[in-house]
Every structure is written in structure tokens, then in C-alpha cells.
N, C-alpha and C positions, 0 to 999 in steps of 0.2 A: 504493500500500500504506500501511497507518496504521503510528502507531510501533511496537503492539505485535509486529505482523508482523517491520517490518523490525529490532526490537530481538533478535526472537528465532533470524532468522538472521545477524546482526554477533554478537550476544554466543555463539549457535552456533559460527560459524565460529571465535570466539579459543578458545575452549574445546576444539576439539576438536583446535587449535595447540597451545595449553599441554599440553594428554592425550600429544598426539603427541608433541611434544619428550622429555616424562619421560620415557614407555615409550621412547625410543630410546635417552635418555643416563641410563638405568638403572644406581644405582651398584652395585659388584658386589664393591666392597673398602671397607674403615671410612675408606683413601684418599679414595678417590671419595665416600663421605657427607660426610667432612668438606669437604676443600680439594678437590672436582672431579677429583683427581689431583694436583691444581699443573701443569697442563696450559693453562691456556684466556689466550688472547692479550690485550693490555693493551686494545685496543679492544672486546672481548667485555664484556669484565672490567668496565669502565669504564658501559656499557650495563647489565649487569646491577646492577655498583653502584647508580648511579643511579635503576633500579627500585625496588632496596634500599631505598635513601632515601628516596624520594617515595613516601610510603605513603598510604593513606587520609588522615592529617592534611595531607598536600602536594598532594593530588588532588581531593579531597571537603570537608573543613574550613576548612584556611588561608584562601583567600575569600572562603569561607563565614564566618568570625569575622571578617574585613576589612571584608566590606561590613555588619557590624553594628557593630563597632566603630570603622572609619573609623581614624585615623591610630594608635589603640593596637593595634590589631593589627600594625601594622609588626614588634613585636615577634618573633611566630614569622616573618613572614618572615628578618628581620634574623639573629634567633638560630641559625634553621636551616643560612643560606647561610654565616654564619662560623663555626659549629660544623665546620663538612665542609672547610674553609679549614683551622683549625687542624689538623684531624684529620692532614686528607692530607698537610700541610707539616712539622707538628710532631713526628708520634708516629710513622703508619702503616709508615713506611720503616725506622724502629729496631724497630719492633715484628714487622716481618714477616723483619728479619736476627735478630734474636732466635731464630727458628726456633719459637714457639709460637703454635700459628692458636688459641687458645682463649684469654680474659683470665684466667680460675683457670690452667691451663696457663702461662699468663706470668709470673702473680704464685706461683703455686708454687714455681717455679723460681727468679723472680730472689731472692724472700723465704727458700730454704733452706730452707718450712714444711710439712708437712702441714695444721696447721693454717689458716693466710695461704692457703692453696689452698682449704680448704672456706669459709672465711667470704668467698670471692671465688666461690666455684660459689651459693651463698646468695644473695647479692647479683645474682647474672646472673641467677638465676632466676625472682625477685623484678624486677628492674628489666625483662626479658623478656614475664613475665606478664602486668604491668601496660601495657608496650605492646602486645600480643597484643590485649589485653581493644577497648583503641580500635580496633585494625583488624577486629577482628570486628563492632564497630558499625557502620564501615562497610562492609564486606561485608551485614550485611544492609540498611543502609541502598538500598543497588544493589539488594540483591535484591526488597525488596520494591518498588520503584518498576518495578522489569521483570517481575515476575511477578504485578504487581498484588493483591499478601498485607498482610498485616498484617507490622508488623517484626518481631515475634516470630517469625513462619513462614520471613523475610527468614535469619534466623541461623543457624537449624535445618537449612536447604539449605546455605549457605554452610560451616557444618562442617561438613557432607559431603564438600566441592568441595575443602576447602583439606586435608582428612583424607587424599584420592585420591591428590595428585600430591606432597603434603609428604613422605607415609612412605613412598612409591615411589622416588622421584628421589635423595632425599637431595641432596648440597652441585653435587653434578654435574647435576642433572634442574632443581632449583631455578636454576643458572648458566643454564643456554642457554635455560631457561623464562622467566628474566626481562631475557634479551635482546629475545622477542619481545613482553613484555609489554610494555619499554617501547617500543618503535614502537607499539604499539598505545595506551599513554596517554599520551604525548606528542600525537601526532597528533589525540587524541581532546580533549586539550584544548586544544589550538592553532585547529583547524578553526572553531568553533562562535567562538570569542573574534574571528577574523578575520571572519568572518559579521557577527557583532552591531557590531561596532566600522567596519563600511562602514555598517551601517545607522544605525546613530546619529551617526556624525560623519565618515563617508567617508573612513574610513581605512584602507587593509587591514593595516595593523602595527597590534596594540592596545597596544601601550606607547606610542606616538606617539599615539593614538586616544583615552585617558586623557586628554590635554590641550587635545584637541582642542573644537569647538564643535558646538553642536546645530541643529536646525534652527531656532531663535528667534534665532539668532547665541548667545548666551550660552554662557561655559565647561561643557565636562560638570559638573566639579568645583564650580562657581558653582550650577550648576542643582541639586546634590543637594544641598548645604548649604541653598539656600531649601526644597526639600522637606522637610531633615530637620529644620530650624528649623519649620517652619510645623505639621509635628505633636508640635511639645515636644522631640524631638531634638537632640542637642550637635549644634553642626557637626561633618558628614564632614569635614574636615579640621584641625580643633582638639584639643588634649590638655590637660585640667587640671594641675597638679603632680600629684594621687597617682598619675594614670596615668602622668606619668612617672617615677615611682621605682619601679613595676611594672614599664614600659619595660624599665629597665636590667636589675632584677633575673631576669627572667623574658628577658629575651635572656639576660643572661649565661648563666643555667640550663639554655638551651638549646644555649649553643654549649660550656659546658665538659662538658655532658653527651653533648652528640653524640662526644666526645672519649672518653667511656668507653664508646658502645655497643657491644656485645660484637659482635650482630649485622654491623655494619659493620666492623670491624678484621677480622673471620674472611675477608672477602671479599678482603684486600692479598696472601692465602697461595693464593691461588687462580690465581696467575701462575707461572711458573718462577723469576724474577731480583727484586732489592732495585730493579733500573734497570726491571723491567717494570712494578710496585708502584708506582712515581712517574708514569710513563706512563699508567698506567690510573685514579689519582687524576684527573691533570688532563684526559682523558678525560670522566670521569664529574661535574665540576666543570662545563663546558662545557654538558653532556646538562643539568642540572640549572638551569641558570641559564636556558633556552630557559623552562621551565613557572614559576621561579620571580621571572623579571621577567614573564611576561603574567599573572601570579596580580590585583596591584595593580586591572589593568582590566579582569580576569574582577568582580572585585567590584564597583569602580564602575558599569559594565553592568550587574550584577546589582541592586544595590541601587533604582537609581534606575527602572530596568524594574520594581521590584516598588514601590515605593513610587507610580510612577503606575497602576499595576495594579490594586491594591486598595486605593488608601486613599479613604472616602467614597462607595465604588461597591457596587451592589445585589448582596448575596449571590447571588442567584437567576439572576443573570447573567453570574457567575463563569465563564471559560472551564473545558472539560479537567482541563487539566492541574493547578488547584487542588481537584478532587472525588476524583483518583486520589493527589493526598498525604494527602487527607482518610481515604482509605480504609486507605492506610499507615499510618496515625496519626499522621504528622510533621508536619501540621498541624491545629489545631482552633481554632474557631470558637466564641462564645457571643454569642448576639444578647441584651446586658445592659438594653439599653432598647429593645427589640424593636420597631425602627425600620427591618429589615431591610438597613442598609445598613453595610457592615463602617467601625466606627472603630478605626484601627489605628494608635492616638498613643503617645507616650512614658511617658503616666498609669497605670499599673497599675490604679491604681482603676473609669478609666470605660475600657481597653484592653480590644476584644473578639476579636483573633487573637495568638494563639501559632503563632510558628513555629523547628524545629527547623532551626538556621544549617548541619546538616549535610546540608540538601537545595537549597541555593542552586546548587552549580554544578550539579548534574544539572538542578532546573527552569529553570536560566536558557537555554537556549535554546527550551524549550518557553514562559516568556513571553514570549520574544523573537519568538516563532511562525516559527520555522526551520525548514526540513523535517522529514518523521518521520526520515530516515536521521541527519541529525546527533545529533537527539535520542537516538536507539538509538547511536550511538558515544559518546558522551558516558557512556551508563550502562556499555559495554562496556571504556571507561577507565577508570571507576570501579572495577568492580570488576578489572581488573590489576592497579590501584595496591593496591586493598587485600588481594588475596590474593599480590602478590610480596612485600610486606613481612611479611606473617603467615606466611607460607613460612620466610623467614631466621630468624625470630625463633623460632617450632619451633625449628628446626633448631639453634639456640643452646642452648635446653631441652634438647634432647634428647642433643647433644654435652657437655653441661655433669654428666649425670647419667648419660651409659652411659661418657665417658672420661674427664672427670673424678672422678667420684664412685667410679664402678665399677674401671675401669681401674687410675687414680693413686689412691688412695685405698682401697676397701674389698675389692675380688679381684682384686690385681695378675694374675693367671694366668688371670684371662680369654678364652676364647678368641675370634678375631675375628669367626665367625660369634655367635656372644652378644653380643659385644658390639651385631654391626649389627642383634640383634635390641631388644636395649636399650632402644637409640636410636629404633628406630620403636615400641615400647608408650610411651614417655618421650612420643614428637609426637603419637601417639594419646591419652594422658590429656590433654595439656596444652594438644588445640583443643579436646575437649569442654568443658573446663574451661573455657576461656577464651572461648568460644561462651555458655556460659550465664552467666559476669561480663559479657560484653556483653549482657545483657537490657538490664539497669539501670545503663550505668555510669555514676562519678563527675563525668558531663561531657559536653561534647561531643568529639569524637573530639581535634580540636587539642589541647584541653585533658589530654584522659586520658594521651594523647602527652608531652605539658608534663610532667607528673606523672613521667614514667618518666623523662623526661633529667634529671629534677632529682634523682632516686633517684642516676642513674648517676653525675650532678656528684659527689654528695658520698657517692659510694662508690669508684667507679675512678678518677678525674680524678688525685688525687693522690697514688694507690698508686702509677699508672703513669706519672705526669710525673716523680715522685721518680726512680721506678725506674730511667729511662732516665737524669738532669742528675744524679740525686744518689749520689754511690758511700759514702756514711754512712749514706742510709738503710738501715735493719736491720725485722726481722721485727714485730721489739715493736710500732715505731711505725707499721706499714704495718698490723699487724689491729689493734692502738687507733684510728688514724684511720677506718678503714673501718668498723669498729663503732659508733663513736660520731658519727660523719656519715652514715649513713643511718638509724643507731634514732632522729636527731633530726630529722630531715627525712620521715620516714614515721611518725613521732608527732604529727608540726605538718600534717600531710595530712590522717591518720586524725582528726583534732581535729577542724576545720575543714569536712571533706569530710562524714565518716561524724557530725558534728556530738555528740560523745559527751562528755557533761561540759561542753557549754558551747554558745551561739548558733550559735557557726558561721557570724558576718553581719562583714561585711567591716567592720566600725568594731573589732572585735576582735583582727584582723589585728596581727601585732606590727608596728610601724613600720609600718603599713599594705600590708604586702608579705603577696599573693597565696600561698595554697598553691601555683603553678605556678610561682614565683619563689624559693618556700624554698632549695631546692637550692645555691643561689648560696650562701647563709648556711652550709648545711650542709657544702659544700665547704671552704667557709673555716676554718670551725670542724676540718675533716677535715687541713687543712693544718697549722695550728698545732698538732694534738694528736702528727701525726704525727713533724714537725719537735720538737717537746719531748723528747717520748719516748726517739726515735730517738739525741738525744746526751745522755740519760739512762743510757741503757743500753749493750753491749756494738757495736763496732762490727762489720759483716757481716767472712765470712771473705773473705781475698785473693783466692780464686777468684771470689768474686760479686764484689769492686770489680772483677778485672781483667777481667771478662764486660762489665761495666759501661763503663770503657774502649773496649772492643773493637768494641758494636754502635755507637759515635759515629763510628769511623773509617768515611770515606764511599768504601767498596770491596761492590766482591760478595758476596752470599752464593748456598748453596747452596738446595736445595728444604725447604720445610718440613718435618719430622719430623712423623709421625702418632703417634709414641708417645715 
């Protein structure tokens, strides 16, 4: 059977797994939409987490930006895995004894605000959207590669798919959905990495495979750096300075932002106990670690497989598998000196292939020329990863505006069916919406991803680290700081990105730091304003410090509150 066949009964079969799960764990109370119940076992929890987190940028991208830019990209690796470090160690456990599965719901509360609550439901919705927007890129990105469409048609199905089981399931449907999504992207990106790493250096571990040697004797690693040297390319393995002061900045922004994302904190209330919350962090820590140490030698494999693939070789003789990305439009071709033969160097000028970094792991085992079956799991990981994360992150939206807004905020008397109807027009506007900002996003998926932790750094990071260590911080300084660290951080984006008022070309850069690394600056800047402020003004009342107090002492708590 060819791949298209077998793609279309593997990515059949998840699909009609994922269908299945929701219609069974069908939630039936605004409980069940939000926390599942606060029913579901730390090793569930931990699986599903991890789906959570490894979204289109940890399945599709990561890579995919690695093996283009070789040792700077370590960054989202690095940023990612100690983002989810801090989270689980630092926050998760105070935050889920808190007894608030929403971050507005958190900072409502500990802040005494109405206010402090809506410029915290703002902020979610906004830092939500904007990660929404990357995993709908790649959702079509899968799509169009399996249904053989242009990407545009790719995104148009995909909000359909992610529209079906998002506002059916809610927090419960979404839970056991994306336990079996991730066996299914796990697996799916394990298999192919072990394939291609016996084939190039006889190793069935690809972290050990990375290091290993090729058939010429010489290192993998050795052998792409003369490739990527010989067509104008930095060495894969080299970093100038400004890519390291990106380095840092754009790790940090990813790992104090993974600290504020709303989507992942909701998921520690989805257990019954404070002790089952810890459990299913280090769970999901484990899960996450298997895909994001074999990412490294999915990229190396990929890069240097494409780099002997088509660099110097006759268009016309191109395999497959580079005419059906052609037809996706995620890669094109211009024969400049019409010598028919692809130059595909470091030169902008005399460069005649463009290709989009976020189709590297799906082609990489069709250049690797792997069966059709891996090929077709490969695309049917893909899109898990990207519709379990674009699931959560709905569901954040849409929690954020029928129980925060609606709820706590504008008609306390709500009733609970309105409300659970809320919540799903809320995930209905907010994939179409975020379906048609994935046409054209800011970026490649990693990158769009990048953009939203760095929103979240310097909006949550330090409402809620204060919240929990500091019993001075007060209301004042918790909405000055989150005001004024993400309108400075999503001004240096929109500048930059949306290029309005000025080049927009990295020599412009303040201190040469990346729009994906702002965040780190804007956090910082969110901390000091908030610390000023906060002993400028009146201190919280007794009951918030002795709240405050209370969730440090390392005892039980009871099940989350839904209201």
C-alpha cells in the first residue's frame, strides 16, 4: 500500500479514538468542563499533561528550527524542559491547594480584585490566542501533507476536527483524549527517529545515534558541519555571541513563561489531592523528556538527509515526496539561472529553494525513504500533538470568558447550564478565529509558541510567584505589573513582527534581543513595577496574608472549587 493509503487508515483509526473517547467522557457538569471532575489518577493526568505540552511546537517545529539552526535552537529545547521543571516544582502544588483551577480565578482571589481578575482573564486570553494561532498552523501543516491540499484547505479541515471534540468533551473529553493522543505521538515520533538512526549510524537509540559515525567513518555531527560549511552555512554546531544573548533571553522567556501558562496549571486540578498534583507533574516530566531528548537527532537526521538530498541535484529528478510539499506550498523552488539543478546555499541572492522548517519532521522519514506506514504515523503524531494542545488552550478561552468573565465578574446568577453553554460559543468563536490567524502567522509554529510564553512571562510569572512567596504583595502592584509587562512586551512584538513604524530587521533589535526573547525583559520590568508599587501602597488585608501563609504549609488539600 503507498503512504497515502496507509496515512489514511492510521490517521482514520486515531481519529475515530479521539471521536470515541469524547462522546464517552462527555462532560455533563461546568465540573466536568473545567477540572474533568477532579477525578482522573496522577498517571492519567501526567499522560494527558504531557500531550498538553508537547504541542505542534514540541512535535512539528522544535526540530524542525534545530536542524536549521543547529546549536541556537537549543534554546526552545532548553527553555521548554525547564519551564515545566519550574512549573511542577515551584508553583503547581501551591496553586492547585489554592483551590483555583483558573489563573484570573487565582489572581482574583489572592488580589481581593474584581479588577486584578479581569486584567488576568485579558491577559489569558490574549496569551491563549496567540498560542492557539501556532497550533492551528500546524494542524494544517499535517493536514495538508495527508490530504495532499494546499495549507490553506490544511486549516479549514482542521477547524473543523479540533471545533468537534473541543466543545463536546470539555476539560473531561479533552483528559482521556489526550491520554491516547499521546501514545499515539510519542510513538509516532520515536519509531521513524529509531528507523533512520540504525540507518545512518547503526544505532537503534537516536540520542546515542547523534554521536555516532556514518558510513565514511566520520562523526554524524562532523559530517553536517562540512555540509553546512561547504554551502555558506554556520557550522551545525557553532553559536556567535548575539545568538547567545538570544540563547538566554528566549530560554528564559520560555521557561518563566511556561510558569504562567494558564492552559497547563488548569490540568494540576484535575486530580483529587495536593500529593496526587506532585505525582502526576513528575509523571508527565518523564513522558516529556522520552520526545524531548530524541528531538536533538530527529534534527540532525533530518538536516543532513536533506542537505544530501537536494543540494546540486536535478530538479527533475527530485523524489515524491518533495513534489507533494510543493503542492502544499511549504516548499518552492525558483530555477534563478535556469540550470535546472536546485542551488540550495546560505546566499539569499543566488538561493533557489525555500523551505518551511515546519515540515522537517513529517518529511524526514519520507527522505529517509522509510516505509509508507511510518510515514503515515508520523503525520498521525503530528496532528495529536497539534490538536491536544489546541484543545487545552480552547478550553482556557473559553473557561476564562463563561466563568470568569461571566460567572465572577458580569452575571454572578448565572445559571450552570448557561454557563456550559458559554463556554462552548466562547471555543466555537475562538478556533475559527484562531484557524484563520493561522493562515498567515507571525512565524513558524516554534516561534508563534515563543511569542505567547513570552506574553505569559511578563504577564503571570510575577502576579503569581509574588502571590504565592510574597504576603505584601497587594492588588495595586499585581495589575501595575501585569499591565505594564505585557503592553511592553506585545508592543516590542507588534513592532518588530507586524513591522509598523519601523524595519523590523534584527540590527534594530534592542540589545539585539529577538521578539521571542522580549518577554524575559518584560517580566523583569513586571517584577520591579510590581515590587515598587506594592510597598507604595496599602498592605493586603490579614485574610489574604494568612491565605498566603496557609497554601506554603506542605499538608492536604481538599478538591478544587468550580465556583
Amino acid at each position: 500500500m503507498g503512504v497515502q493509503t496507509w496515512t489514511f487508515i492510521i490517521v482514520g483509526f486515531t481519529f475515530l479514538l479521539y471521536i470515541g473517547v469524547a462522546i464517552w467522557a462527555k462532560a455533563g457538569s461546568t465540573k466536568e468542563f473545567y477540572v474533568a471532575g477532579g477525578g482522573v489518577s496522577p498517571l492519567a493526568n501526567g499522560m494527558a499533561t504531557a500531550a498538553d505540552w508537547m504541542s505542534a511546537a514540541s512535535y512539528l517545529s522544535m526540530a524542525g528550527l534545530i536542524s536549521f539552526m543547529g546549536y541556537s535552537g537549543s534554546q526552545y529545547l532548553m527553555g521548554w524542559t525547564g519551564g515545566y521543571v519550574l512549573l511542577a516544582l515551584l508553583l503547581a502544588p501551591y496553586l492547585r491547594k489554592f483551590g483555583k483551577f483558573t489563573v484570573p480565578d487565582f489572581i482574583g482571589e489572592r488580589y481581593y480584585s474584581k479588577q486584578a481578575r479581569l486584567v488576568a482573564l485579558i491577559c489569558a486570553i490574549f496569551v491563549s490566542f496567540t498560542y492557539v494561532v501556532g497550533q492551528m498552523k500546524g494542524v494544517g501543516v499535517a493536514f495538508a501533507r495527508f490530504l495532499e491540499v494546499p495549507f490553506s484547505v490544511g486549516i479549514i479541515i482542521g477547524i473543523g476536527i479540533v471545533f468537534f471534540y473541543a466543545v463536546l468533551g470539555g476539560m473531561k473529553g479533552i483528559t482521556y483524549t489526550q491520554v491516547a493522543q499521546y501514545c499515539v505521538l510519542i510513538f509516532a515520533f520515536t519509531v521513524p527517529a529509531i528507523f533512520i538512526s540504525i540507518q545512518m549510524v547503526g544505532s537503534p537509540i537516536p540520542q546515542l545515534g547523534m554521536g555516532g559515525t556514518v558510513s565514511d567513518g566520520t562523526y554524524l555531527l562532523d559530517k553536517l558541519n562540512m555540509l553546512s560549511v561547504d554551502l555558506g552555512f554556520s557550522e551545525y554546531t557553532s553559536a556567535g555571541m548575539d545568538d547567545r544573548i538570544n540563547v538566554f533571553f528566549i530560554t528564559a522567556a520560555l521557561m518563566f513563561g511556561t510558569a504562567g501558562l494558564p492552559h497547563v496549571i488548569v490540568r494540576f486540578f484535575t486530580v483529587p489531592k495536593v500529593r496526587d498534583a506532585r505525582k502526576s507533574a513528575g509523571y508527565a516530566l518523564l513522558f516529556i523528556a522520552i520526545l524531548y531528548t530524541t528531538a536533538p537527532a530527529v534534527a540532525a537526521f533530518a538536516r543532513t538527509n536533506l542537505l544530501q538530498t537536494v543540494s546540486n541535484q536535478p530538479y527533475a529528478e527530485m523524489p515524491l515526496w518533495f513534489s507533494k510539499w510543493e503542492t502544499a506550498e511549504l516548499i518552492t523552488f525558483e530555477d534563478k539561472n535556469q540550470d535546472g539543478l536546485i542551488q540550495y546555499v546560505a546566499n539569499p541572492a543566488t538561493n533557489e529553494l525555500t523551505i518551511d522548517r515546519d515540515i522537517m519532521v513529517l518529511a524526514n522519514p519520507e527522505i529517509a525513504n522509510l516505509p509508507a506506514w511510518v510515514i503515515a504515523l508520523v503525520v498521525a503524531g503530528g496532528l495529536a500533538a497539534a490538536l491536544s494542545t489546541a484543545a487545552g488552550l480552547l478550553l482556557v478561552i473559553a473557561t476564562s470568558i463563561s466563568h470568569d468573565l461571566f460567572k465572577k465578574y458580569l452575571r454572578p446568577d448565572i445559571s450552570e447550564k448557561k454557563e456550559l453553554f458559554a463556554a462552548r460559543v466562547s471555543i466555537a468563536v475562538a478556533v475559527i478565529a484562531a484557524g484563520l490567524a493561522g493562515l498567515n502567522p507571525p512565524g513558524f509554529v516554534a516561534q508563534v509558541v515563543a511569542l505567547a510564553f513570552g506574553l505569559a512571562a511578563s504577564s503571570f510569572f510575577p502576579a503569581i510567584i509574588l502571590g504565592i512567596f510574597d504576603k505584601r504583595m497587594n492588588k495595586e502592584g499585581a495589575i501595575a505589573g501585569m499591565i505594564i509587562g505585557i503592553l511592553f512586551t506585545s508592543a516590542y512584538i507588534w513592532y518588530f513582527k507586524a513591522q509598523l513604524g519601523g524595519p523590523g530587521t534584527p540590527d534594530q533589535y534592542w540589545f539585539g534581543i529577538k521578539p521571542e526573547g522580549i518577554g524575559t525583559i518584560g517580566m523583569l520590568i513586571n517584577l520591579v513595577v510590581s515590587l515598587v508599587i506594592s510597598r507604595m501602597t496599602p498592605p493586603p488585608p490579614k485574610t489574604v496574608q494568612a491565605i498566603v501563609e496557609d497554601i506554603r504549609i506542605p499538608r492536604g488539600a481538599g478538591s478544587a472549587s468550580s465556583h
